[in-house]
N, C-alpha and C positions, 0 to 999 in steps of 0.2 A: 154365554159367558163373554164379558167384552174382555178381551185381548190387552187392550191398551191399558184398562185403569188396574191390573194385576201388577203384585208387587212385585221387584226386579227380580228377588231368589225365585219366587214360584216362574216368571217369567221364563226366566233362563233354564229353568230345567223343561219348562216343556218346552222351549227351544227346543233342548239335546234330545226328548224323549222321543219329538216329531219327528226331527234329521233320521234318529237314528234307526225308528219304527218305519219312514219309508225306504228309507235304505235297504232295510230287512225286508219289507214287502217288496222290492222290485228285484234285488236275488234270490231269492224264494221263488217267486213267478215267475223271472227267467227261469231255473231250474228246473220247476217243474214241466212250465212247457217246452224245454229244448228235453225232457226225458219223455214226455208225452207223446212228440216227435218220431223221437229215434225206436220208443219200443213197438210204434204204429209199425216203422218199416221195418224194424226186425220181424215181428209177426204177421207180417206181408212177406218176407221172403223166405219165414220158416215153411208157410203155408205152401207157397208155388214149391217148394224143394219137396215137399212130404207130396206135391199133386205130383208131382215130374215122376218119383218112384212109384208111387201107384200104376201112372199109365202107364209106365213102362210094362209093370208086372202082370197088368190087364190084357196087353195085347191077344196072346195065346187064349183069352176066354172070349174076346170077341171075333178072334179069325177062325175061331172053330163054334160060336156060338155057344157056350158049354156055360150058361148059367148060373150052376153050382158051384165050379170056379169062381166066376166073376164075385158071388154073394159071399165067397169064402175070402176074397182078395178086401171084398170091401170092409169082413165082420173085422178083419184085423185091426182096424180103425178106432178099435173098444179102447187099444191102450193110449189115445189120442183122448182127453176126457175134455179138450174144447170143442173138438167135432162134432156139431150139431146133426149134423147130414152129409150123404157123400151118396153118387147116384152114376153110373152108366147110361150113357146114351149109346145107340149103334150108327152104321153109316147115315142111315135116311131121320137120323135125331128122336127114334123111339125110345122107351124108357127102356132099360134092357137088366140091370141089377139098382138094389136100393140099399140104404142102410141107415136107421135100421128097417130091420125085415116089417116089424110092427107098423111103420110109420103110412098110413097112406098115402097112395101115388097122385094124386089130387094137392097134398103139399108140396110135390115138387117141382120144377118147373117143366110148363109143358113141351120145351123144348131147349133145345141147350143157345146160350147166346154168346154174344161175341168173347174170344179168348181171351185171358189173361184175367187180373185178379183186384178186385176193388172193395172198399165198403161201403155198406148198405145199411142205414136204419143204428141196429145195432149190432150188425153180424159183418164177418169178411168173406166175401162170397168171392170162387174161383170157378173157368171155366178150361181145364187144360185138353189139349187134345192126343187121341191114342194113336200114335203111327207109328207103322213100321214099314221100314225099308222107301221112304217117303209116300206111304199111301196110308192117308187116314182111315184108320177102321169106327174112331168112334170119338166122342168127350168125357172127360172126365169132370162132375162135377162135385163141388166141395164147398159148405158152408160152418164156419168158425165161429163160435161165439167170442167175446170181448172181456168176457171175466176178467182172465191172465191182466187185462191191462188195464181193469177194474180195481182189482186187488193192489197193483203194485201204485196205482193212483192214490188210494187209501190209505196206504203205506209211507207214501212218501208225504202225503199230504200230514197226517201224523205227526211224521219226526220233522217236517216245515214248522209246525204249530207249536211242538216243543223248542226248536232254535230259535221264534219268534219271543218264546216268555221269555226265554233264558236271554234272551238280545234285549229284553227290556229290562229285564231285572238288573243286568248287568250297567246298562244305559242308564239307568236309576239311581244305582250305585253308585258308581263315577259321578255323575253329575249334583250329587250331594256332597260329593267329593270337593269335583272340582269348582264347585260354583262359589265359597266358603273363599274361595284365593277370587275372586272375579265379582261376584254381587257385592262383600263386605266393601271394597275401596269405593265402587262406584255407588254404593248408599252413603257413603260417608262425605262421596262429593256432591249427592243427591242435599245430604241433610246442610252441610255447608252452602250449599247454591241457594236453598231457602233463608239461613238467615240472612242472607247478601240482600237478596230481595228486597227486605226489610230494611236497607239501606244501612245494615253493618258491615262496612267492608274491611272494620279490623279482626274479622275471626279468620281462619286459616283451616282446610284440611288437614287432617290427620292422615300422615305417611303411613302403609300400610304392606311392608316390603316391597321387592323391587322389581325389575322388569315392566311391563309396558303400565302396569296401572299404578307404580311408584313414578315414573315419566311422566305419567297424565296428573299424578297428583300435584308433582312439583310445577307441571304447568300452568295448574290452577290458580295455584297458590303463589306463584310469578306474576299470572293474569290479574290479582287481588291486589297485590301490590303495586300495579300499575294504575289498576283502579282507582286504587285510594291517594294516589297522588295527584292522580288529575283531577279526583270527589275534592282534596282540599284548593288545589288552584282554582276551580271553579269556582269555588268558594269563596276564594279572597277574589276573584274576579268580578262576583257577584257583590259583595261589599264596596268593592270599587266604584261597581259599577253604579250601585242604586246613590252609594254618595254624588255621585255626579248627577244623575238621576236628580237627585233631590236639589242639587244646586240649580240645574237646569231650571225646576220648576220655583224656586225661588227667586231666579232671573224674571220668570215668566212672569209671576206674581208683579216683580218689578214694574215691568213692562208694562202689565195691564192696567198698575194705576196711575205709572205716567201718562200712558195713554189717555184716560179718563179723566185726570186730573187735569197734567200740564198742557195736552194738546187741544182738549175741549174750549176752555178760555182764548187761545191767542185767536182760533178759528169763531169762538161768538165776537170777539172784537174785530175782525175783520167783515164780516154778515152785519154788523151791527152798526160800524162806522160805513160800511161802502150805502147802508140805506140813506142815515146821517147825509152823507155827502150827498147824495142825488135828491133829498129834500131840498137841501142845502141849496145847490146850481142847479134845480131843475128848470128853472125860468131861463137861465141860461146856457142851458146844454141842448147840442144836436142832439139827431141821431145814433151820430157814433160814441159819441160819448155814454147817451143813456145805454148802447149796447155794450160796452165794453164796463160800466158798473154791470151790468145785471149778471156778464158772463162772471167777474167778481164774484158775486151774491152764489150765482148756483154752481161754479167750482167749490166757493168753502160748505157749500150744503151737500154738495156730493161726497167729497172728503169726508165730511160728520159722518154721512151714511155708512163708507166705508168702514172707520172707527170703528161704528156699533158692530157692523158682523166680523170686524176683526177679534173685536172683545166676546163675542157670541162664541167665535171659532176657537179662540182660550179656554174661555170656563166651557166648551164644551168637551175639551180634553182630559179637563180636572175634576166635571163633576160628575159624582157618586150614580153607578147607574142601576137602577129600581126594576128587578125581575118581577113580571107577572106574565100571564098569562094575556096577550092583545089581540082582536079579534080585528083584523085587517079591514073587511070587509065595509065595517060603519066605520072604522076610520078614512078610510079612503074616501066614502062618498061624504063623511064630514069636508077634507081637503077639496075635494070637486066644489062642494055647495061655496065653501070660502074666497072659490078661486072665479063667482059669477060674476062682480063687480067687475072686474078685468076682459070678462068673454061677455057682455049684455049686448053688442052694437053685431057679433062675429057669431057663425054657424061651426058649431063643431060638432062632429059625429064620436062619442064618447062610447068603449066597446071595452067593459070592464068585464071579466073573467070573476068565476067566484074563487072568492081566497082565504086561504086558511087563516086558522089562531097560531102566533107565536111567541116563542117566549124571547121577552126583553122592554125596553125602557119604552113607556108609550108615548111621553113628550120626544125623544130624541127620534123614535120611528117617525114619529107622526111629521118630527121636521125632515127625514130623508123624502117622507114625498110628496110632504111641502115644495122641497126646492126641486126633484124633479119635474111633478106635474108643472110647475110654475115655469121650468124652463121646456116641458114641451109644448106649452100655451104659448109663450113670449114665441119661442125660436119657429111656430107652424103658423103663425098673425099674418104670413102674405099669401098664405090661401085663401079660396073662395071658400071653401071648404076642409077644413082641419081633421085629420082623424088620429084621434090620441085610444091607443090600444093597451091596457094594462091588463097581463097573462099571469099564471104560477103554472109551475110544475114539479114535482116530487124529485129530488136527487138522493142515490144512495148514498153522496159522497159529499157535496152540499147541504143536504137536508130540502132546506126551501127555497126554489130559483123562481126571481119575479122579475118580469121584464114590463119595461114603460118603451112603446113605440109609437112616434111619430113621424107625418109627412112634412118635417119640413125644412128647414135651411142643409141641416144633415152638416157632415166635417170631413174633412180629409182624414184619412185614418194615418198614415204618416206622424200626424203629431196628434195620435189619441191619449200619446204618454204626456202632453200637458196637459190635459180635462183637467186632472184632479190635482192639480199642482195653486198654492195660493197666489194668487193674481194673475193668472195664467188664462187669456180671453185667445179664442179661437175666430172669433167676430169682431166688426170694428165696435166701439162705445155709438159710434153715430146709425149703426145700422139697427142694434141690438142695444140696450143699456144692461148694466149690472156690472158687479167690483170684482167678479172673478175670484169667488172665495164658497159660493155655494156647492159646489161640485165639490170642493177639497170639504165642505162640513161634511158633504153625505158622505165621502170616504174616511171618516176618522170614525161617525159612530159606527158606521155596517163595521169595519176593523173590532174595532172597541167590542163588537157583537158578535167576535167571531167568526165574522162572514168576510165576505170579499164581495169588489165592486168593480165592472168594467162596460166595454161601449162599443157599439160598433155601428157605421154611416159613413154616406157618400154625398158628395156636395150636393146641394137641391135637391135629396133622393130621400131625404127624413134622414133619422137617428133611431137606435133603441139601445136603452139606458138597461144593464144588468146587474142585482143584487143579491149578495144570498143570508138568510137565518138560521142557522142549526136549528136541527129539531128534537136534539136528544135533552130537551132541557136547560133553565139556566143555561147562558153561555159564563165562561172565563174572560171576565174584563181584563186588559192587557193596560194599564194604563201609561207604563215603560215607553208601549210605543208610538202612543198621540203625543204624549212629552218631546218623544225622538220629533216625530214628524213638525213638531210646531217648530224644535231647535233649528231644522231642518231650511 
């Protein structure tokens, strides 16, 4: 029977029925064994008293040796109807009188042993001795059966067994009783707590008189109302908030086709006239001159470049993202093959882990490790030899933890919180090239996926890049918070 999934009324009464059943078991069992006890030692001292008048009354048959005495001292023992046996010994511990007469001398002991009185098996066996005037003449011995404290065991065990029903019935009683004031409010705040659940915080427990579970009820029902004020503020908080939301992304929208629009142009006529010019006075231009167009020429070409992954790192906050099921594995070595134009001239030791299927956007995954592999290739290029290590492993709490490690320039970890930050370069442009907005894409989709992304490196010592994928399925796009993060 499980315990737990029982309804509160049946609950509660075998609560009371168990309380109060082992209650009555352990008064009960004291009782019997503190009586169990005491009638042990009363019938240990009835015994040594009935042996002490015996020997007394034996002496005169054993200091005269007079037999028929002695077997007349001991037949009196008839009115004793526990007395198993009772036997004379003389000084040198021969058998000397028996009782009864019938009993053979062979059942009794062949000699007498140490004094006083104990039990044995199932009998209480005594050993008293016969003296007079301080000289023992002999022993007296005496064996008791245990009936008497048989019987009164049986007895009492009985009327135990009747207190026992009658403590239950009673406990039964009551407790159908009492349970009627005690389960009804606490099912009633049971059935009220389920429709809450359900996200109706305008119903109310039912008051159900007073004392401790009209206290709990009016608590509840105070608790509901606080609820429900903070369910509506959140609410208009929430309305607020996604208004704003929505203006942000409107901003956003702005933004991108200025971007594209207005900034594209003035940057083609600058690329376009600084060529113009250097056709123009190439016959008469130095060196410095031809170097100072060209720096011209590939500043507004690096700018373009920016643009695009700025516009990239936008619409990748906005756009819609397409759950399936990805099989890492061939994506990853697709990214590798992509990435050989870059590594043909360079030795890199590549130590790829097998990797699981996950669920989420296969173009947005495929760009997180796009831009990592691509920055553990760039940042490990002054090696003789490069080793880019890509691992998984199973998180209860994560789901799926995939790490990208390599040997090579590595960061101070101090300012690890601008990785992912946009335009945020940890390298000079002259040592290392890129716009410093790669690292912020792969942090918006892993977010956007439910995961989380972080790093860890020592200068010249490599890096390793850390991501995770839920595995319980579709993740929950957040798209609130790439919106946040672009405003940001």
């Amino acid at each position: 029977m499980d315990f737990n999934n029982m309804p509160v009324q049946r609950k509660l009464m075998a609560i009371i029925l168990v309380v109060s059943g082992a209650v009555c078991l352990l008064v009960c069992a004291t009782l019997l064994t503190y009586d169990y006890q005491t009638f042990r030692f009363n019938t240990r001292q009835g015994l040594t008293t009935l042996g002490q008048i015996i020997a007394t009354n034996s002496t005169a048959a054993l200091a005269f040796q007079n037999q028929d005495d002695a077997r007349e001292i001991l037949t009196a023992l008839k009115a004793e109807r526990h007395i198993v046996s009772a036997a004379l010994y003389d000084g040198q511990g021969r058998l000397f009188a028996k009782y009864p007469i019938s009993r053979p001398d062979s059942s009794f002991p062949a000699h007498p042993d140490v004094d006083g009185y104990g039990f044995a098996d199932v009998h209480l066996v005594g050993y008293e001795p016969v003296v007079i005037e301080g000289r023992r003449l002999g022993t007296l011995y005496l064996e008791s059966d245990m009936q008497a404290l048989y019987g009164r065991l049986r007895v009492y065990a009985g009327l135990l067994a009747v207190l026992i029903v009658l403590c239950f019935t009673l406990a039964f009683a009551l407790s159908s009783v009492l349970q009627r004031g005690i389960s009804r409010p606490i099912l009633a705040l049971a059935e009220t707590a389920g429709i809450v659940s359900r996200g109706d915080y305008s119903v109310r427990a039912i008051k159900m008189g007073g004392g401790e579970a009209g206290l709990l009820t009016d608590a509840f029902n105070h608790m509901l109302e606080e609820i429900q004020k903070l369910n509506e503020e959140l609410e208009q908080r929430v309305v607020k908030r996604t208004s704003q939301l929505q203006a942000v992304n409107k901003e956003l929208e702005a933004f991108s086709y200025s971007v594209s629009h207005d900034l594209r142009a003035p940057l083609r006529h600058i690329d376009g006239f600084a060529q113009l010019l250097q056709r123009h006075l190439d016959p008469s231009l130095d060196d410095t001159g031809r170097r100072y167009l060209a720096t011209i020429a590939d500043s507004a070409k690096r700018l373009g470049r920016l643009i695009d992954e700025l516009l990239v790192f936008s619409r990748m906050g906005r756009a819609e993202i397409r759950h399936s099921l990805v099989p890492l594995g061939p994506m990853v070595a697709g990214v590798v093959r992509d990435l050989l134009p870059e590594t043909a001239d360079r030795q890199i030791d590549w130590a790829i882990r097998d990797l699981p299927s996950v669920y989420g956007d296969p173009a947005m995954l495929r760009q997180v490790w796009t831009n990592l592999l691509s920055n553990a290739v760039k940042y490990s290029r002054r090696r003789t030899v490069a080793r880019i290590e890509i691992a998984h492993r199973p998180d209860p709490a994560d789901g799926h933890v995939f790490s990208i490690r390599d040997n090579g320039a590595g960061f101070d970890m101090q300012y690890v919180d601008k990785l992912f930050g946009v335009f945020q370069r940890l390298h000079n442009a002259a040592e290392f090239e890129g716009t410093g907005i790669g690292l912020a894409n792969v942090q918006r989709i892993v977010l956007r996926h439910g995961g989380r992304v972080w790093a860890e490196g020592r200068p010249d010592e490599g890096a390793t890049f850390y991501f995770t994928v839920p595995d319980s399925g579709p993740p929950v796009d957040h798209p609130a918070e790439s919106l946040l993060a672009v405003s940001s």
